[in-house]
N, C-alpha and C positions, 0 to 999 in steps of 0.2 A: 777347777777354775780355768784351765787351759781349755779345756772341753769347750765349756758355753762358751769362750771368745773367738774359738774356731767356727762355733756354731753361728752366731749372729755377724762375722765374716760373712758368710755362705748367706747368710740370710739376706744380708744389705748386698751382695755382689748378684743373687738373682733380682732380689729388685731391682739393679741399675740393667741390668739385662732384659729384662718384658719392660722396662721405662726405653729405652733401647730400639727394641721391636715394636713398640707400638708407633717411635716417632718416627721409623723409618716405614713403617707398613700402612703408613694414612693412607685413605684414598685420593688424597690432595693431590691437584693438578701442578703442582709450582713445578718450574724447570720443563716446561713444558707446553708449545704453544696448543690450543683446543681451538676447533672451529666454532664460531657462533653463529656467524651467519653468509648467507650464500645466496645472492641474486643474478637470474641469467636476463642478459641485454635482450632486448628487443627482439631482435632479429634473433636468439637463441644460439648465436656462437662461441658464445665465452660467458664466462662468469666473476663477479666481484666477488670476492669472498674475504671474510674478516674473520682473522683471527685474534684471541687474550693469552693474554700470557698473566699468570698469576705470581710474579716474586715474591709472595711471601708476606706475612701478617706487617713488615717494616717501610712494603714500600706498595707503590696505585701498579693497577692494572696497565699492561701496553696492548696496544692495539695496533696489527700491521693489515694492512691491507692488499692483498692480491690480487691479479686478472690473471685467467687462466681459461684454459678450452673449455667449451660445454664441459659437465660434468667432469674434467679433468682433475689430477692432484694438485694441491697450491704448494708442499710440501717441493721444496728445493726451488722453487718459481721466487722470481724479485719482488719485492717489496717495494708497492707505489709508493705507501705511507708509515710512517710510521706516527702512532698519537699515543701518549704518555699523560695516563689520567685523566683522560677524556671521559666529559658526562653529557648527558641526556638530559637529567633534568635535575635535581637537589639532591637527590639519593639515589639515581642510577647512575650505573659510568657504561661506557659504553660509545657506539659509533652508530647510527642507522645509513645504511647503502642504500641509493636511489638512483635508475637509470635515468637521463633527462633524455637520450637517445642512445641508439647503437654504438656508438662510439665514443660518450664521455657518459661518467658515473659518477655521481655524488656523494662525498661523503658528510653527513650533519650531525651535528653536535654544539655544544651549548658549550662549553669550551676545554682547553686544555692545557694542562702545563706544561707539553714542550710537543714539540713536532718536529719531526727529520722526514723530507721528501727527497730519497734517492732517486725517484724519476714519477712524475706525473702521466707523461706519456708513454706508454708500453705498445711495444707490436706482438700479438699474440696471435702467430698463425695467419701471419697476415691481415691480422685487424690492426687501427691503431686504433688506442683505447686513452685516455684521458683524463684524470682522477683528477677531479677539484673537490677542494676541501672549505666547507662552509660552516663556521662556529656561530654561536649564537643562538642556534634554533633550537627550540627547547622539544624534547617530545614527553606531554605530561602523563602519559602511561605508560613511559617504561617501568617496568615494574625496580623494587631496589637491592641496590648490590649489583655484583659484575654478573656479564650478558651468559657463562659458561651454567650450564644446570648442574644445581648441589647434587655431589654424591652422598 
């Protein structure tokens, strides 16, 4: 009797263990910003770059927005924007960058539940650069769900 209560002890304590490892072995990106997208200015000296961030099945995707050198890293660079649940179109969320020129970039979307703008205007190596933010614009091919590709 004491046997098999030992036994299905051990039994339910490795299943919470591989229940365990599987939740923490996801390929899931949450806690973690992912590049999506990446356009260089005109004149090719800097680039906008947007990155998601995935919190989690409880809460919308963020989207921060960087300017940074030609192919440089965004990773430790300031944040023009920040957009919280921003979409695209009904079932995409998401931000699309567009240069208007060298020096100011676009950002459009159909809209979003919160926005934090730490600085619009960036000097990056000498550029100033310009982040406006345009809601409303719908793009109807984004494709649906957040802009990072499924693992």
């Amino acid at each position: 009797m004491r046997s098999m209560a030992r036994t299905w002890r051990h039994a339910l304590l490795l299943v919470a263990l591989a229940l365990a490892c599987l939740a923490g072995c996801g390929t899931s990106q949450r806690g973690a910003d992912v590049e999506v997208a990446r356009v260089a200015s005109p004149d090719g000296e800097v680039d906008a770059v947007l990155t998601e961030h995935n919190p989690g099945a409880t809460a919308s995707f963020v989207y921060r927005i960087h300017v940074v050198a030609h192919d440089g890293a965004w990773e430790g660079s300031p944040v023009a924007a920040e957009l919280y649940g921003a979409t695209r179109n009904a079932s995409a969320y998401g931000v699309d960058l567009q240069w208007r020129d060298a020096g100011t970039v676009e950002a459009r979307y159909l809209q979003a539940r919160s926005i934090e703008v730490p600085g619009r205007t960036l000097d990056v190596d000498g550029h100033a650069v310009t982040v406006v933010l345009r809601d409303g614009i719908e793009n109807p091919g984004a494709p649906a769900g957040g802009m990072a590709p499924a693992r």
